[in-house]
C-alpha positions in Angstrom: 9.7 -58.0 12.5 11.0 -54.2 12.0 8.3 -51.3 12.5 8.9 -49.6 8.9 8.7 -45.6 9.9 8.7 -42.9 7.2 10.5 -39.7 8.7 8.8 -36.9 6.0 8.4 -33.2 6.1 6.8 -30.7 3.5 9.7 -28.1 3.4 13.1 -28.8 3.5 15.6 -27.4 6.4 13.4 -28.1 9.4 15.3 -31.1 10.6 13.8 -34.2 9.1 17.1 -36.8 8.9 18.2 -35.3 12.4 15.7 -36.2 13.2 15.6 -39.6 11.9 19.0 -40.0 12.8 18.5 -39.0 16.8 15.6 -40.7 17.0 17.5 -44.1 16.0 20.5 -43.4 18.0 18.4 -42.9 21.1 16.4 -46.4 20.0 19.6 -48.2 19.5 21.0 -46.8 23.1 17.8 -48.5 24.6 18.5 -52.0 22.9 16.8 -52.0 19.7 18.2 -53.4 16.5 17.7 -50.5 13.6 18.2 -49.3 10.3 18.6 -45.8 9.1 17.5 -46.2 5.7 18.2 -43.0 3.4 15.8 -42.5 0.3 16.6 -39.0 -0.4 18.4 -39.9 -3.8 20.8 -37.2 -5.2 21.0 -35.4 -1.5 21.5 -38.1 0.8 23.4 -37.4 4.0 22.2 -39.7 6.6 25.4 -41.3 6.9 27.3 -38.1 7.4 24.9 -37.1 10.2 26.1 -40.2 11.5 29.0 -40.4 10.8 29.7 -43.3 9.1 30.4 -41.6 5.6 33.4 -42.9 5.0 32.5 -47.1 6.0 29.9 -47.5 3.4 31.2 -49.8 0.6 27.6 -49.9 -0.5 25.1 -48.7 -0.9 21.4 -49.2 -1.2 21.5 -48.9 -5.1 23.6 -51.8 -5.3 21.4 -53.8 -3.7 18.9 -53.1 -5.5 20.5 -54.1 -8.9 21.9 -57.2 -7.5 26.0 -55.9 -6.7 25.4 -56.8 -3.0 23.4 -58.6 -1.0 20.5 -56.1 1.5 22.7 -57.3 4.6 26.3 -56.2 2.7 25.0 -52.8 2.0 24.0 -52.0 5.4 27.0 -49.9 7.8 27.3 -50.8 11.8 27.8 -47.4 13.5 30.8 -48.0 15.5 29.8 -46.9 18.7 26.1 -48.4 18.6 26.6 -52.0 17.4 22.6 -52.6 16.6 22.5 -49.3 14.8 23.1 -49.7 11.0 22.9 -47.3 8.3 21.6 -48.2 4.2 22.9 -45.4 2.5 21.1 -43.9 -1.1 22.9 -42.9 -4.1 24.1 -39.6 -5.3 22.5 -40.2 -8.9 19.6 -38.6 -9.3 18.1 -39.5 -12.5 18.3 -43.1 -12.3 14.7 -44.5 -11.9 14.1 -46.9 -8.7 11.2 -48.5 -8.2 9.4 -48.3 -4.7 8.6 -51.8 -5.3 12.1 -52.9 -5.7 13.0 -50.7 -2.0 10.6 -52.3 -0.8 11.6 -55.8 -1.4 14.9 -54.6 0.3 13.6 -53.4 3.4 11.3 -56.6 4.0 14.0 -58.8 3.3 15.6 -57.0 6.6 13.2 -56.5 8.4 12.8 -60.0 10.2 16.2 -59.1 11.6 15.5 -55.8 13.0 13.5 -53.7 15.6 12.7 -50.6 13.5 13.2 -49.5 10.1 13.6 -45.8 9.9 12.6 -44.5 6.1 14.6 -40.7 5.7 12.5 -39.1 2.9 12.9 -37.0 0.6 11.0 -33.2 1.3 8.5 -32.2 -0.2 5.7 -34.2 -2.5 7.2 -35.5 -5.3 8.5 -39.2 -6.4 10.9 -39.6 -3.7 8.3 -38.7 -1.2 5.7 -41.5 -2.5 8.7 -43.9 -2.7 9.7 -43.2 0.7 6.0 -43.4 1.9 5.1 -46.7 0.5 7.6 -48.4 1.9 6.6 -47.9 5.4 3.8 -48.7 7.4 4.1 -46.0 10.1 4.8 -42.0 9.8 6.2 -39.1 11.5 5.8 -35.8 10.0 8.8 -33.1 10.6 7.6 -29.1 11.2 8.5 -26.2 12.4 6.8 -23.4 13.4 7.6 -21.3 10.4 4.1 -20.2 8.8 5.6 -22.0 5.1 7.0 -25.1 7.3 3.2 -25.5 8.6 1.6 -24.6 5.0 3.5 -27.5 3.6 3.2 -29.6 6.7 -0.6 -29.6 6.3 -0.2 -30.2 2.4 1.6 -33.7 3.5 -0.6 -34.4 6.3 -3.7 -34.3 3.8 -1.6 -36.5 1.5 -1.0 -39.0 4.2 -4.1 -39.8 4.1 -4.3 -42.1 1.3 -1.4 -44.0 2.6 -4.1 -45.7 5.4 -0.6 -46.1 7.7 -1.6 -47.6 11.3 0.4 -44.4 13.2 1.1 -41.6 12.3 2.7 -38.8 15.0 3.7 -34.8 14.5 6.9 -33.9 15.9 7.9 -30.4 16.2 11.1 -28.9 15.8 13.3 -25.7 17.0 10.0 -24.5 18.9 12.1 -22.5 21.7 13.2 -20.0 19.0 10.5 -20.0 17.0 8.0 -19.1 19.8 10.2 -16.1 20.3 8.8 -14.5 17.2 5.1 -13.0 17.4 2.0 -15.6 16.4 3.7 -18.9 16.2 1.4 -21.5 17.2 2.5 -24.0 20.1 2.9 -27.1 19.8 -0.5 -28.5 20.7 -2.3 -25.8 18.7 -0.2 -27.0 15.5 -1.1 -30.7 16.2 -4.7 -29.7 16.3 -4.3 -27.6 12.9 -2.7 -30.5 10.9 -4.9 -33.2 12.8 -1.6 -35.2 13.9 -1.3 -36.8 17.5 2.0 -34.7 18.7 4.7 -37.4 19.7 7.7 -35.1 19.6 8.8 -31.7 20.6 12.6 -30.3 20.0 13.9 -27.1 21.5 16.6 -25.0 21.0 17.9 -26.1 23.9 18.5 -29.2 23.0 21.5 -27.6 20.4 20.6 -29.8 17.7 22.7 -29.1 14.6 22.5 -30.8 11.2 26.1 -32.7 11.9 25.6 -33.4 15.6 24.2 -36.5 16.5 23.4 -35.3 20.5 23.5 -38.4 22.4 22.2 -37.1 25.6 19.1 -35.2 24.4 16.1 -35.1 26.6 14.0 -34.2 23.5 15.3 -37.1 21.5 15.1 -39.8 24.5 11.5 -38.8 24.4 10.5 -38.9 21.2 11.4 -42.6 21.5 9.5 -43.7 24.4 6.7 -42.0 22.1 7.8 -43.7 19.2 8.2 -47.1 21.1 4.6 -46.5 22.3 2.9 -45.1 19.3 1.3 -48.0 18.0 -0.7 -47.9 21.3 -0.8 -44.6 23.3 -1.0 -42.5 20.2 -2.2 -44.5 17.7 -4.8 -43.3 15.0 -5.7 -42.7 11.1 -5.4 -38.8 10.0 -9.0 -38.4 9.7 
């Protein structure tokens, strides 16, 4: 049965869906069977960090309303044969239920390792859609003062959601620790009261197109995220 993990963030830009969509490459290079599930509606672009924009015939929408079946709207990536991709839709003020996602994703989930949620930024619908449909979380930040404000704003909001992990991961920190009294790593963990699973340097060249297969970062974050029902597991308190 799939882990169902909400990638989120409070501000938009810091990195979220590469991160989501590194994270699952690096799972699927170790074996595991997973889904890249994009619920930012209106923006998505999950598959175009991917690269598989131009194979989806469907999409999760049509699933939803009955034009596919789950298993049709899901896209093999063509170089990582137990990585798939369920794209969202481009309309933005059609109403979907998190209910009816939600019937989607456990429908898959017997036949997969690791459901990976993309949500939207911010607070809003998409973000409480995205949210409870999973039963795991990692929160997206940088170091950026209004990354961490907003960060903390979603940490707090987490709360309700009583998931049974939830990890920080930290993005761009090499050139952000450049600039005069950014926090490290640990000292951000301890602000937003999130065990830290994940940290990404510049280093790493990381781009919003450029699924880097060969990251250090990335290869672990997933032996963190493999392990953080265990080693790192605990409710935001």
């Amino acid at each position: 049965m799939a882990r169902k993990i909400v990638i989120t963030s409070g501000k938009g830009g810091v990195g979220k869906t590469t991160v989501c969509c590194n994270l699952a490459v690096q799972l699927a290079r170790q074996g595991y069977r997973v889904i890249v599930c994009d619920l930012d509606f209106g923006l998505n672009n999950a598959d175009v960090v991917l690269g598989v924009e131009n194979r989806a015939l469907y999409d999760i929408l049509d699933a939803v309303e009955g034009r596919c079946r789950p298993k049709q709207a899901l896209v093999s990536h063509p170089r990582y044969p137990t990585l798939h991709v369920l794209s969202s839709n481009r309309v933005l003020e059609r109403y979907v239920s998190p209910q009816a996602i939600r019937l989607i994703l456990d429908s898959l989930a017997p036949q997969f390792d690791y459901i990976l949620i993309d949500s939207p930024a911010g607070i809003e619908d998409g973000f409480h859609r995205a949210a409870s449909c999973a039963e795991e979380a990692l929160l997206v930040t940088t170091p950026h003062i209004s990354a961490l404000r907003d960060a903390d704003r979603v940490a707090g909001i987490l709360k309700s959601y009583k998931f049974s992990a939830v990890g920080l991961v930290v993005n761009q920190i090499r050139r952000e620790r450049r600039r005069s009294g950014m926090l490290t790593p640990d000292e951000i963990s301890t602000a937003l009261r999130v065990p830290l699973v994940g940290i990404v340097t510049e280093e790493d060249k990381i781009f919003r197109e450029n699924v880097v297969t060969r990251s250090r970062a990335f290869r672990a974050l997933a032996e963190s995220c493999v392990n953080l029902s265990h080693a790192a597991k605990r409710r935001l308190k």
